[in-house]
C-alpha positions as CSV (number, residue, x, y, z in Angstrom):
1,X,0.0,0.0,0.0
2,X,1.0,3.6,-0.8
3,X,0.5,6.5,1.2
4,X,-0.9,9.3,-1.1
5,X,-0.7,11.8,1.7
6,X,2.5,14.6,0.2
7,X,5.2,15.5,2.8
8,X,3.6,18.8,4.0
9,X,0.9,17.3,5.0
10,X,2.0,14.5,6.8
11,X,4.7,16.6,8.9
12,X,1.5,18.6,10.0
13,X,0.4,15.4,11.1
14,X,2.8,14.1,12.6
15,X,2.3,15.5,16.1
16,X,-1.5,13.8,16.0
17,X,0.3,11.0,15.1
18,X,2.7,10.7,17.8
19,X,-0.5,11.2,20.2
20,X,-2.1,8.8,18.9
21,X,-5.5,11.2,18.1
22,X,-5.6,10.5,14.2
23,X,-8.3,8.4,13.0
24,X,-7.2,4.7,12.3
25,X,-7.4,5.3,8.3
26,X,-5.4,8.8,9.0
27,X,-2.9,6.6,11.1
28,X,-2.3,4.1,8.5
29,X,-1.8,6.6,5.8
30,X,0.9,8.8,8.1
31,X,2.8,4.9,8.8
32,X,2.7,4.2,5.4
33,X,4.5,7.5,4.2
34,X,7.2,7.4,7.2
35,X,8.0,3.7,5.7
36,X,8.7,5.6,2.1
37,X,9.8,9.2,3.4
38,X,13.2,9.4,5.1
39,X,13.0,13.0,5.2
40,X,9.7,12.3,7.3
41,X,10.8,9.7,8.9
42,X,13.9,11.7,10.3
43,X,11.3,14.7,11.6
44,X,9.4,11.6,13.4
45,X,13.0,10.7,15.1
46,X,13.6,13.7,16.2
47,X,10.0,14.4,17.2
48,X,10.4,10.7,20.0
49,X,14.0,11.1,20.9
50,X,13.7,8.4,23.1
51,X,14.2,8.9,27.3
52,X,18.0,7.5,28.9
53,X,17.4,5.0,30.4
54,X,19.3,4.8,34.0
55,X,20.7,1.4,33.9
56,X,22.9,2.0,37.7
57,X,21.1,-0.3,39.1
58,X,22.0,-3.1,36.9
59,X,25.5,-3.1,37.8
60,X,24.2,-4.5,41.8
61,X,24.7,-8.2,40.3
62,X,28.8,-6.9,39.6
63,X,29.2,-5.2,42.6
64,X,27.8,-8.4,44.3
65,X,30.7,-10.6,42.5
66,X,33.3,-7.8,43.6
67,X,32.7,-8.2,47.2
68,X,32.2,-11.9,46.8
69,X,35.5,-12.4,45.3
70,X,37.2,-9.7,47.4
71,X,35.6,-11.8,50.8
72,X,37.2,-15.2,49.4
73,X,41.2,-13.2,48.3
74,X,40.5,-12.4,52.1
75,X,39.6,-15.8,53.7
76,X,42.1,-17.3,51.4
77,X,45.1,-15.3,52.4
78,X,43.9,-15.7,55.9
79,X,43.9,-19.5,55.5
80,X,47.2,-19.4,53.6
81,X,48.9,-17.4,56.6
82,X,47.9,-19.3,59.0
83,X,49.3,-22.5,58.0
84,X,52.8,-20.7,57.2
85,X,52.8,-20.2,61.1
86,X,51.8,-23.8,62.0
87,X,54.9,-24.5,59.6
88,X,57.3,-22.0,61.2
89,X,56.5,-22.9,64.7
90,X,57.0,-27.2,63.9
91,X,60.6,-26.0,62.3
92,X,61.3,-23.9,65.4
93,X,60.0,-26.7,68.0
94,X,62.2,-29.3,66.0
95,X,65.8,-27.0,66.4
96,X,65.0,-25.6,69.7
97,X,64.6,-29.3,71.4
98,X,68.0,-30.5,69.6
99,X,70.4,-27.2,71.1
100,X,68.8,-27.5,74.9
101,X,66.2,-29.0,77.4
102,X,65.8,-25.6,78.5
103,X,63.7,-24.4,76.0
104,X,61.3,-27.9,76.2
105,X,58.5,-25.6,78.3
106,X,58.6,-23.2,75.6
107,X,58.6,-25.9,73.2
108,X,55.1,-27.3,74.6
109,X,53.6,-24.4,74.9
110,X,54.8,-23.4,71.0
111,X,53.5,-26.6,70.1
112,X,50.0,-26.0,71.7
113,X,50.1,-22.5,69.6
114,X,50.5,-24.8,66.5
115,X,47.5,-27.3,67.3
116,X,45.9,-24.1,68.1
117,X,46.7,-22.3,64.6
118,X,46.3,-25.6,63.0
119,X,42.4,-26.1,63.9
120,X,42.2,-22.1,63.2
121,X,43.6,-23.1,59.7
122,X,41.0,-25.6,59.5
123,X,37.7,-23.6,60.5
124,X,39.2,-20.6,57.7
125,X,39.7,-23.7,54.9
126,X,35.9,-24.7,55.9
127,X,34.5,-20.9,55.3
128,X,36.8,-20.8,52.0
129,X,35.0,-24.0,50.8
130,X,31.5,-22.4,51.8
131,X,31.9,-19.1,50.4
132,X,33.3,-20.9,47.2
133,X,29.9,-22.5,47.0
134,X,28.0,-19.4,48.0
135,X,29.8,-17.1,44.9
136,X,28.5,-20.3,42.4
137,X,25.1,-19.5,43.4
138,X,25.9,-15.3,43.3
139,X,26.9,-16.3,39.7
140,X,23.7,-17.3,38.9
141,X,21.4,-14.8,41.2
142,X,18.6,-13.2,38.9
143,X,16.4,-10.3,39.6
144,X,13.8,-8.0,38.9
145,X,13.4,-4.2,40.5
146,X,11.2,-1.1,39.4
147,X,13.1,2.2,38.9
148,X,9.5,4.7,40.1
149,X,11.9,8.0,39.0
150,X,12.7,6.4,34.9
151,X,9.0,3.9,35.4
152,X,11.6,1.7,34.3
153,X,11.9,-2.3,34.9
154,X,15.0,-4.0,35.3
155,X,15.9,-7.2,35.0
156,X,19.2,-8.8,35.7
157,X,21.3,-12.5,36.1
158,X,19.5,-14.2,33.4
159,X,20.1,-17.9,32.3
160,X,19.6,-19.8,29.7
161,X,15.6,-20.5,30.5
162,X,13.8,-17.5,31.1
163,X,10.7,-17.0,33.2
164,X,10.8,-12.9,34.5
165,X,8.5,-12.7,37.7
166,X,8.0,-9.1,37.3
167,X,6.5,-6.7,39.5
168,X,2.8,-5.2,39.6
169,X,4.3,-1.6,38.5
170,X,4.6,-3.3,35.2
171,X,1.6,-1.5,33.9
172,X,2.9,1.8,34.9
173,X,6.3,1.0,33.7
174,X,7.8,3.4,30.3
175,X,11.1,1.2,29.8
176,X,12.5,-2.4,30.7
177,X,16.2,-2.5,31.0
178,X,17.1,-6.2,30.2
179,X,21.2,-7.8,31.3
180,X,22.0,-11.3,29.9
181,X,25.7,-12.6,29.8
182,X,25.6,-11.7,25.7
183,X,23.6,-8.9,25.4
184,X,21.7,-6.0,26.8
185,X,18.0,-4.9,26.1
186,X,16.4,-1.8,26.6
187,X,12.6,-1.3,25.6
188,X,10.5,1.6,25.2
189,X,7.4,0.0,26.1
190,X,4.7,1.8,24.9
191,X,6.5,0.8,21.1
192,X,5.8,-2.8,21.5
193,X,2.3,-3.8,19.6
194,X,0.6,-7.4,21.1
195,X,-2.7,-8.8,21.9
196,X,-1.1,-10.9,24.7
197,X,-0.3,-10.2,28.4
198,X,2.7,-7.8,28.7
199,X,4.7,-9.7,31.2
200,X,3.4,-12.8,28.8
201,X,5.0,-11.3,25.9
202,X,7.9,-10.0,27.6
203,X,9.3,-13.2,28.8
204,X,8.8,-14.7,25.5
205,X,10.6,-11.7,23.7
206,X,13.6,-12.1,25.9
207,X,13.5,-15.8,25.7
208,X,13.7,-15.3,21.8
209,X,15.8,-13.2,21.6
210,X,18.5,-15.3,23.9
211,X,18.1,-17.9,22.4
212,X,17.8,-16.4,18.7
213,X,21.3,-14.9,19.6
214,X,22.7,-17.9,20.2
215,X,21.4,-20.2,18.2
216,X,23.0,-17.5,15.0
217,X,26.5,-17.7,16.6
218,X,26.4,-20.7,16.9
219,X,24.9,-21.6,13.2
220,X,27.7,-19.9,11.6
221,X,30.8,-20.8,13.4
222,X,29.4,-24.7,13.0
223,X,28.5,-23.9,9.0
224,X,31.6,-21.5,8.1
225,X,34.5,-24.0,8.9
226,X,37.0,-21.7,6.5
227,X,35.5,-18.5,8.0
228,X,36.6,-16.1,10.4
229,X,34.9,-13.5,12.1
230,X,34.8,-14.3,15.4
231,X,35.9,-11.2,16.7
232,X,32.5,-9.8,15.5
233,X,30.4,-12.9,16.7
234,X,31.8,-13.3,20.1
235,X,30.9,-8.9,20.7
236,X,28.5,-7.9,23.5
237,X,25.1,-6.8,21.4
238,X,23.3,-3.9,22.8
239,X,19.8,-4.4,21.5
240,X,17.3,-1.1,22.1
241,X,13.8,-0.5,20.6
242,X,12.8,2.8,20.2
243,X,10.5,5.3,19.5
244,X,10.9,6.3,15.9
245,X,10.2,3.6,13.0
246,X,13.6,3.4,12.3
247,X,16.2,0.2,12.1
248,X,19.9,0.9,12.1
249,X,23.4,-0.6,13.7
250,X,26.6,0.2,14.9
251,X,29.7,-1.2,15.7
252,X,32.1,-0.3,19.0
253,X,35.1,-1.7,19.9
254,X,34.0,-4.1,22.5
255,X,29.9,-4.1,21.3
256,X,27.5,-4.0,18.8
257,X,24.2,-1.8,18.9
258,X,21.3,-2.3,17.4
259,X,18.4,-0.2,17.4
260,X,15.2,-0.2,15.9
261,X,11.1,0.7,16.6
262,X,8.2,-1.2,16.2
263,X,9.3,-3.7,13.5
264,X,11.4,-5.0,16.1
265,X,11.8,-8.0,14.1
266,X,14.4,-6.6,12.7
267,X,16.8,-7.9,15.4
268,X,18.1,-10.7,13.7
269,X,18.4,-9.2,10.2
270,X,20.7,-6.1,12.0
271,X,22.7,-8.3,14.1
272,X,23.3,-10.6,11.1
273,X,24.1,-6.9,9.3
274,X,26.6,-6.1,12.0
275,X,28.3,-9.5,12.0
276,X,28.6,-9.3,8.5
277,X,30.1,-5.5,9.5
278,X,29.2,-3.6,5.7
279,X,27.3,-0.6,6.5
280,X,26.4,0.1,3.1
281,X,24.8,-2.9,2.6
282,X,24.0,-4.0,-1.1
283,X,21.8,-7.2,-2.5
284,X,24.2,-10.0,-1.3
285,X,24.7,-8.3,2.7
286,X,20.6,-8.0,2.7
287,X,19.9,-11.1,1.2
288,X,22.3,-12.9,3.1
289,X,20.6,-11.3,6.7
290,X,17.0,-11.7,5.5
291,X,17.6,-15.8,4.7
292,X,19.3,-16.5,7.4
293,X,17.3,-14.6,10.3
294,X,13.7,-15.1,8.8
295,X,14.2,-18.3,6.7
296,X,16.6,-20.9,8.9
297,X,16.6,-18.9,12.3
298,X,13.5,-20.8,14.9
299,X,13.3,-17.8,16.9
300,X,12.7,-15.2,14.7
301,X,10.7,-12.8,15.1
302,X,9.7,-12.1,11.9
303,X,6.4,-13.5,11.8
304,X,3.7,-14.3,8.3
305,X,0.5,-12.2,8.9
306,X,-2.0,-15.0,7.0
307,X,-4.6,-12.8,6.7
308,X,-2.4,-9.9,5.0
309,X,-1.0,-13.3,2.8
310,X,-4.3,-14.5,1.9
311,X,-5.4,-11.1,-0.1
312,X,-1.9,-11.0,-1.6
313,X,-1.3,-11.3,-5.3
314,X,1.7,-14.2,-4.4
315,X,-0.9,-16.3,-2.1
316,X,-1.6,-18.4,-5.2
317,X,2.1,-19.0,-5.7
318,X,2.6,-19.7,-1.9
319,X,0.1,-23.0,-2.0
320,X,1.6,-23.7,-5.2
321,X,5.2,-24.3,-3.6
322,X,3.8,-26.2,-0.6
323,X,3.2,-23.4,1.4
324,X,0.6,-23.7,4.6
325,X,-0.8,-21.7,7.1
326,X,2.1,-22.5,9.6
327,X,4.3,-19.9,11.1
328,X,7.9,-21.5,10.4
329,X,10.9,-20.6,9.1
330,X,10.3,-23.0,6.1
331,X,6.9,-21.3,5.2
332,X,8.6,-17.7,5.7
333,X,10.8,-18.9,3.2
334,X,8.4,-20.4,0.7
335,X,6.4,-16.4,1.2
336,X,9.9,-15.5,-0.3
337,X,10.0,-17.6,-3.0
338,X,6.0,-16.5,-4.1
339,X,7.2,-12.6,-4.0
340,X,10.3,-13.5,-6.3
341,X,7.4,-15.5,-8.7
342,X,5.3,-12.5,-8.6
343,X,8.1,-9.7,-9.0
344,X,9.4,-12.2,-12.2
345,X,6.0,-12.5,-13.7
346,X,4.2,-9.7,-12.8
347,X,7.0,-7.2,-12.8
348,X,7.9,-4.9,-9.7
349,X,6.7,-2.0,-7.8
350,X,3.5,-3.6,-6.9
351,X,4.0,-3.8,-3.0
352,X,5.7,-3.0,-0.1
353,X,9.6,-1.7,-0.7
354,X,10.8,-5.0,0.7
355,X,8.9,-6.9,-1.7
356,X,9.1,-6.3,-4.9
357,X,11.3,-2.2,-5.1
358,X,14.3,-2.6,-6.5
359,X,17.2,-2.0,-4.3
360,X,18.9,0.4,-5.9
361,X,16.0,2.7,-5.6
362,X,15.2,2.5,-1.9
363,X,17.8,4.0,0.6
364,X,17.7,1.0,3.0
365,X,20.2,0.3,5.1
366,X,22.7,2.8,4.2
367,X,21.2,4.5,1.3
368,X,21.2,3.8,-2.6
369,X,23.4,1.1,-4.0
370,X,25.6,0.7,-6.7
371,X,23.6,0.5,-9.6
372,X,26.2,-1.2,-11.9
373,X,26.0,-4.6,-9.6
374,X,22.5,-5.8,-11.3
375,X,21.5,-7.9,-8.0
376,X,20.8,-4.7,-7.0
377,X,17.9,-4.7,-9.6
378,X,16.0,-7.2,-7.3
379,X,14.2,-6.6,-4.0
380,X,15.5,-7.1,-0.6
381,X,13.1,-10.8,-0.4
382,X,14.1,-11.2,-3.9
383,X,17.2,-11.2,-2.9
384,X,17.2,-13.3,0.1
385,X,15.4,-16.0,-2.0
386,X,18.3,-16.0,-4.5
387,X,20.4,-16.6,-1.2
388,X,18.2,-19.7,-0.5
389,X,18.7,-20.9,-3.7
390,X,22.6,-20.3,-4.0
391,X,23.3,-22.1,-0.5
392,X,21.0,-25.1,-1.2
393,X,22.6,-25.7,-5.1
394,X,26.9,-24.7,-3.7
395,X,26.7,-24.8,0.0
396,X,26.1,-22.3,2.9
397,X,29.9,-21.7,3.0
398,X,30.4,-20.7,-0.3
399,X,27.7,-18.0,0.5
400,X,29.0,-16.9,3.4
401,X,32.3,-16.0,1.9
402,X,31.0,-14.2,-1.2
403,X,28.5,-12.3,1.0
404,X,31.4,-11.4,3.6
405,X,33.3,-10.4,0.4
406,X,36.1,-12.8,1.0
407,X,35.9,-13.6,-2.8
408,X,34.0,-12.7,-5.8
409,X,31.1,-14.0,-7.1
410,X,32.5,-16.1,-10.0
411,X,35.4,-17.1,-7.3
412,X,32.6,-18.2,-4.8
413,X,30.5,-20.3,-7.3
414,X,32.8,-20.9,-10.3
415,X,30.0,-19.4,-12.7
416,X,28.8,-15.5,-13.0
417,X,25.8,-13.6,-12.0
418,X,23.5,-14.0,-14.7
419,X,23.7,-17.7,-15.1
420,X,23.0,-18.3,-11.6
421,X,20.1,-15.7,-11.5
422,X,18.6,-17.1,-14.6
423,X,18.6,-20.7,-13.2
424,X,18.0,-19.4,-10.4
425,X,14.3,-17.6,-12.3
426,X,13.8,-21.2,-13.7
427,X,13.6,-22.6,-10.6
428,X,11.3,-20.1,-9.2
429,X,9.2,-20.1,-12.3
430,X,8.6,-24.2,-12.4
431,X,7.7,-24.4,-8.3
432,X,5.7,-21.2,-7.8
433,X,3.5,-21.2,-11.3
434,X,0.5,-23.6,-11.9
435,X,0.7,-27.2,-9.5
């Protein structure tokens, strides 16, 4: 859908808009434009700079493991010091009873010192051991407090499995301010759009999106035996979903960020982006995210809206490739595969600019691309269906080191573009068109 609204009017919209007092045809119009309008879109930014977010109080589980392993140096030196006197005083007692019987009283009673120190020694080693077991479980501590100044929530110390108790202030709350071991997630939470309970859907956002995270590192380091970029993988991700309608990343020295609005969805395409480290992404970089975080990934959250599907001119080609009304990575995939049918058969600029806009007309992810590379003549799901094809006929290896520009196309696959595309079209053509 296209908006029809023109600039002027939208930008005096736009404070309605962020108020939410437009009518819900009004609203859909002013969304629409700000997906197509950077120029808006950048006046909508500015419009919801987004609120810090205080994040002191996440460092308590750090300054817990400080004084936990500050308590055990102690207890250990102690320990340690103590059994260098028992040792001293059993060499002393052993020369002082071989020069003269006069020093056997002060022999006893140095001896007594010793069994003394020695059980001292004993009770310290004890409180080592127990405070040893104590910092395993300060490790693992997890918790949830409410900041009433930032109406922020703030969870910290999670594992593996999450399940976030979280208070009743929940409803009140403007932000959550998320700490895992790999990443850290702040949320504007007015952005986030769901039917569902809100402490429902926050525990299975942050679920997702731990385990989404890992399950991408650990996909390409087990399917990219010859390639490195581990530096990249292995960097703390700082994950924030904002106001505006935005999606961009950036990388640090020690972290990645990644920011983005209500298509938070996004997450795995950026992180893949960041991984990948090309800023000025082109068809390959975009293809490359779009297959891998929406097509093989389990926990993405990019999600098939069936009823949006069923009234699409691809819905036809969908059931034709074996698609069904099942949200999995497989059927986001075969979606891909219909939109590349459509855009081959029916030509482009029919839908959304993901769909079927060429790229090097959009300014997605770093603006306009080179024109003289044609695969910028397809769309961004165009793209990433041509991905799907060129890892299932040479291998997701070869891929990944043409789209990290290790090696050129013709080097990766040992033929050139247009062949592949072509057979790639053919392909397409025979699975999507009439069963």
């Amino acid at each position: 859908m296209h908006s029809q609204l023109p600039c002027s009017v939208v930008q005096d919209l736009l404070p309605q808009y962020v108020e939410n007092l437009l009518s819900p045809e009004s609203e859909r119009e002013v969304a629409e434009h700000l997906k197509e309008c950077e120029a808006c879109r950048e006046i909508y930014r500015q419009m919801n700079c987004p609120e810090p977010i205080p994040i002191e109080a996440v460092r308590e589980v750090d300054y817990l493991k400080k004084v936990k392993h500050d308590r055990i140096k102690i207890l250990a030196g102690s320990a340690l010091t103590v059994l260098a006197v028992v040792a001293c005083s059993l060499f002393f007692l052993h020369h002082q009873r071989t020069i003269s019987m006069q020093y056997a009283a002060k022999a006893d009673e140095m001896a007594a010192k010793a069994t003394e120190y020695a059980e001292k020694a004993s009770e310290y080693a004890a409180l080592v051991s127990e405070n040893a077991k104590n910092a395993e479980q300060i490790e693992n501590v997890t918790g949830v407090s409410y900041d009433r100044v930032s109406k922020t929530v703030i969870v910290f110390g999670m594992g593996d499995d999450v399940n976030v108790e979280f208070p009743d202030e929940l409803n009140e709350a403007k932000n959550l301010d998320a700490q895992f071991d790999g990443f850290h997630l702040s949320i504007y939470l007015p952005t986030l759009q769901t039917d569902e309970r809100l402490d429902s859907f926050l525990n299975s956002y942050l679920d997702r999106t731990n385990r989404s995270l890992n399950f991408l590192r650990s996909y390409l380091r087990d399917n990219c035996l010859e390639v490195f970029f581990s530096d990249r993988l292995d960097k703390y991700v700082e994950i924030s979903i904002m106001r505006h309608e935005g999606h961009s990343w950036m990388e640090h020295d020690d972290r990645v960020s990644l920011e983005m609005g209500s298509y938070y969805w996004y997450r795995e395409v950026l992180y893949l982006l960041s991984v990948i480290g090309n800023q000025n992404a082109e068809w390959k970089e975009l293809g490359y995210a779009w297959y891998l975080g929406c097509c093989v990934d389990p926990y993405s959250e990019y999600r098939i809206d069936f009823d949006d599907l069923q009234a699409s001119p691809y819905y036809d080609a969908f059931l034709n490739c074996g698609g069904t009304l099942e949200n999995t990575p497989e059927n986001v995939k075969k979606t891909y595969d219909a939109i590349a049918y459509t855009c081959l058969t029916q030509g482009m600029n029919w839908g959304t600019s993901y769909e079927s806009h060429p790229l090097m007309n959009i300014a997605l992810y770093g603006g306009s691309k080179n024109s003289k590379d044609p695969g910028n003549e397809m769309s961004v799901i165009m793209a990433a269906s041509f991905i799907g094809y060129l890892v299932e006929s040479y291998g997701f290896e070869r891929v990944s080191a043409c789209c990290f520009r290790w090696c050129s196309f013709e080097q990766a696959f040992g033929t050139d573009y247009q062949t592949a595309y072509e057979a790639w079209s053919a392909r397409i053509v025979e699975s999507c068109g009439q069963p």
